[in-house]
C-alpha positions as semicolon CSV with decimal commas, in nm:
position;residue;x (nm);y (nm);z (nm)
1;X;1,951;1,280;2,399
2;X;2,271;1,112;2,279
3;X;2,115;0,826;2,163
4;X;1,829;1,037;1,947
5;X;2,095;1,197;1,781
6;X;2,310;0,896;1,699
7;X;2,283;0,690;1,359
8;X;2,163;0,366;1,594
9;X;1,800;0,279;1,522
10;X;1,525;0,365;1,778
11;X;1,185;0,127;1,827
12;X;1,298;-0,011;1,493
13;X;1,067;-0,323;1,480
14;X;0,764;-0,155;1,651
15;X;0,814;0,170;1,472
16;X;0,746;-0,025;1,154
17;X;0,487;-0,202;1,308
18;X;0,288;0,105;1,341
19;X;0,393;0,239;1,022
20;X;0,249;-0,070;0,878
21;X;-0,058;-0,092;1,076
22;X;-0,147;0,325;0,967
23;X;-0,037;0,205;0,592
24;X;-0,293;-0,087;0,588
25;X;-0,561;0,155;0,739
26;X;-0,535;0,390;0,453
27;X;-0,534;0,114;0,191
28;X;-0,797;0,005;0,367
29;X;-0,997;0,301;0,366
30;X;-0,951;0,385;-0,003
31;X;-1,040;0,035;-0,122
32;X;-1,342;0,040;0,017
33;X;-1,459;0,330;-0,182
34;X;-1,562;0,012;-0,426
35;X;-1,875;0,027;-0,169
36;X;-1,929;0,368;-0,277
37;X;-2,104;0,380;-0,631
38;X;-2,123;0,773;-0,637
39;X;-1,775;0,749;-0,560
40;X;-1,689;0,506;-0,864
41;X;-1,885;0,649;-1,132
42;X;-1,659;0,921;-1,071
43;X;-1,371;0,728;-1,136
44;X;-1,499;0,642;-1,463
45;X;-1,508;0,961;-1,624
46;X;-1,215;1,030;-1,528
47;X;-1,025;1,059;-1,932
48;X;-0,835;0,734;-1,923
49;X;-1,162;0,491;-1,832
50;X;-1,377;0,724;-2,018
51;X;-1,400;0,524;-2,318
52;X;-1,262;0,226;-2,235
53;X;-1,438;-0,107;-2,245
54;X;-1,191;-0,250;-1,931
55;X;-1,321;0,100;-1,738
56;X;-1,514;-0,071;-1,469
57;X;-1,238;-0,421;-1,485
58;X;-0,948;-0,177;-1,424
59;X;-1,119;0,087;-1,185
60;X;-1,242;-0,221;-0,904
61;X;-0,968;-0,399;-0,982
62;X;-0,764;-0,169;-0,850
63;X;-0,983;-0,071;-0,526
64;X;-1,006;-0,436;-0,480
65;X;-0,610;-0,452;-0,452
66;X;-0,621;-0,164;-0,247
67;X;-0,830;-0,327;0,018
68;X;-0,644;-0,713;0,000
69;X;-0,325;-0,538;0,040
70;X;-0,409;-0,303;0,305
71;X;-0,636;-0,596;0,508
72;X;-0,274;-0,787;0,472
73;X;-0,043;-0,511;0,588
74;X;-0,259;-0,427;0,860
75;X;-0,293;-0,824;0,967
76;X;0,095;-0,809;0,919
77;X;-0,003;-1,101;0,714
78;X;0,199;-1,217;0,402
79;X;0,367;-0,883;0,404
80;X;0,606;-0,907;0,126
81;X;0,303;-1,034;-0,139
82;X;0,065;-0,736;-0,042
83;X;0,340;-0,497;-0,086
84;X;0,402;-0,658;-0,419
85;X;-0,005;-0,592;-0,476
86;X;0,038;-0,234;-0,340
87;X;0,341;-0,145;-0,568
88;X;0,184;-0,279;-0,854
89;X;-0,134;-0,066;-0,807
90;X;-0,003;0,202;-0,686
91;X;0,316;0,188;-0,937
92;X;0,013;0,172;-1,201
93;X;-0,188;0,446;-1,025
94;X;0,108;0,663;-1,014
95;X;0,286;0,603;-1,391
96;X;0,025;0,522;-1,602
97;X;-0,311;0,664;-1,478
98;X;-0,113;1,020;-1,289
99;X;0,109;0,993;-1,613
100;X;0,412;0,960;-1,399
101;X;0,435;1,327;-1,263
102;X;0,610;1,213;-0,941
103;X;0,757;1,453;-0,851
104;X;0,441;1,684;-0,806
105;X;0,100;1,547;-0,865
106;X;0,133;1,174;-0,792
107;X;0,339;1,219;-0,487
108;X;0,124;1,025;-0,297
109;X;0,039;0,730;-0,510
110;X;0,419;0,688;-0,594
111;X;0,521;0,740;-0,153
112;X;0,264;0,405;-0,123
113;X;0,520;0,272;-0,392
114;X;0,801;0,322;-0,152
115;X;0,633;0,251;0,158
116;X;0,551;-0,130;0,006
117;X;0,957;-0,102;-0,087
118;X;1,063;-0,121;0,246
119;X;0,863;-0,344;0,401
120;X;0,947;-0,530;0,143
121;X;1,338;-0,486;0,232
122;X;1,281;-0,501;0,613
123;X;0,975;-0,754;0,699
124;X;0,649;-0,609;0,841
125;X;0,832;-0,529;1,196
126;X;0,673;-0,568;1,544
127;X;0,254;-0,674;1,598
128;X;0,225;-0,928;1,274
129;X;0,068;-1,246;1,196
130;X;0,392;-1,322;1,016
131;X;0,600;-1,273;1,317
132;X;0,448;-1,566;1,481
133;X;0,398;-1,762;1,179
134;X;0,753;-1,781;1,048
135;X;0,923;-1,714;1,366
136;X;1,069;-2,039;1,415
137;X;1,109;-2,165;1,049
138;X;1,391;-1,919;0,919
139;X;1,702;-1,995;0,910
């Protein structure tokens, strides 16, 4: 009980393993929605692709991002570049198309945003391709 209630770190490395792992599921899962043309035709009446030429260009784009980044984070594969893909998206998702209302109705766009922060900041953590890939080369 001590130890849960000290500032030390518990299961760091496999705690963000499986935080990864969950993160790259739901990327996953919302990505391919690009499968789904019901699904994407609703997308693009959505006001901001409603006229646009770039509708369809912007709207697969995006689930196609969704889906590298979250096959990536789940692999624990190049971590850092799919959370630069998923903060990009997302950061788009969340500013531009949810016209930046953070703090209430793009909550969970922007949280994806700081998820892909800090992985970025820590490495992808236990159960990664990366792991055994770089293990040995950094210094």
């Amino acid at each position: 009980m001590k130890r849960f209630f000290s500032p030390l770190p518990l299961g760091q490395n496999n705690g963000l393993g499986m935080i990864r792992i969950i993160v790259g599921g739901f990327l996953i899962y919302h990505g391919s929605e690009m499968f789904d043309t019901p699904v994407m035709n609703e997308y693009f009446k959505w006001d901001m692709f409603k006229d646009s030429p770039m509708a369809r260009i912007s709207v697969y784009g995006g689930k196609i991002a969704e889906l590298l980044s979250g096959i990536l984070l789940l692999l624990g594969l190049f971590t850092r570049f799919a959370c630069i893909i998923l903060i990009c998206t997302l950061g788009y998702i969340a500013f531009f198309v949810g016209h930046g209302k953070i703090w209430y109705e793009d909550q969970y766009p922007f949280l994806f945003v700081v998820i892909g922060f800090i992985f970025i900041f820590t490495g992808p953590g236990s159960f990664s391709i990366d792991n055994a890939m770089f293990k040995n080369k950094i210094e």
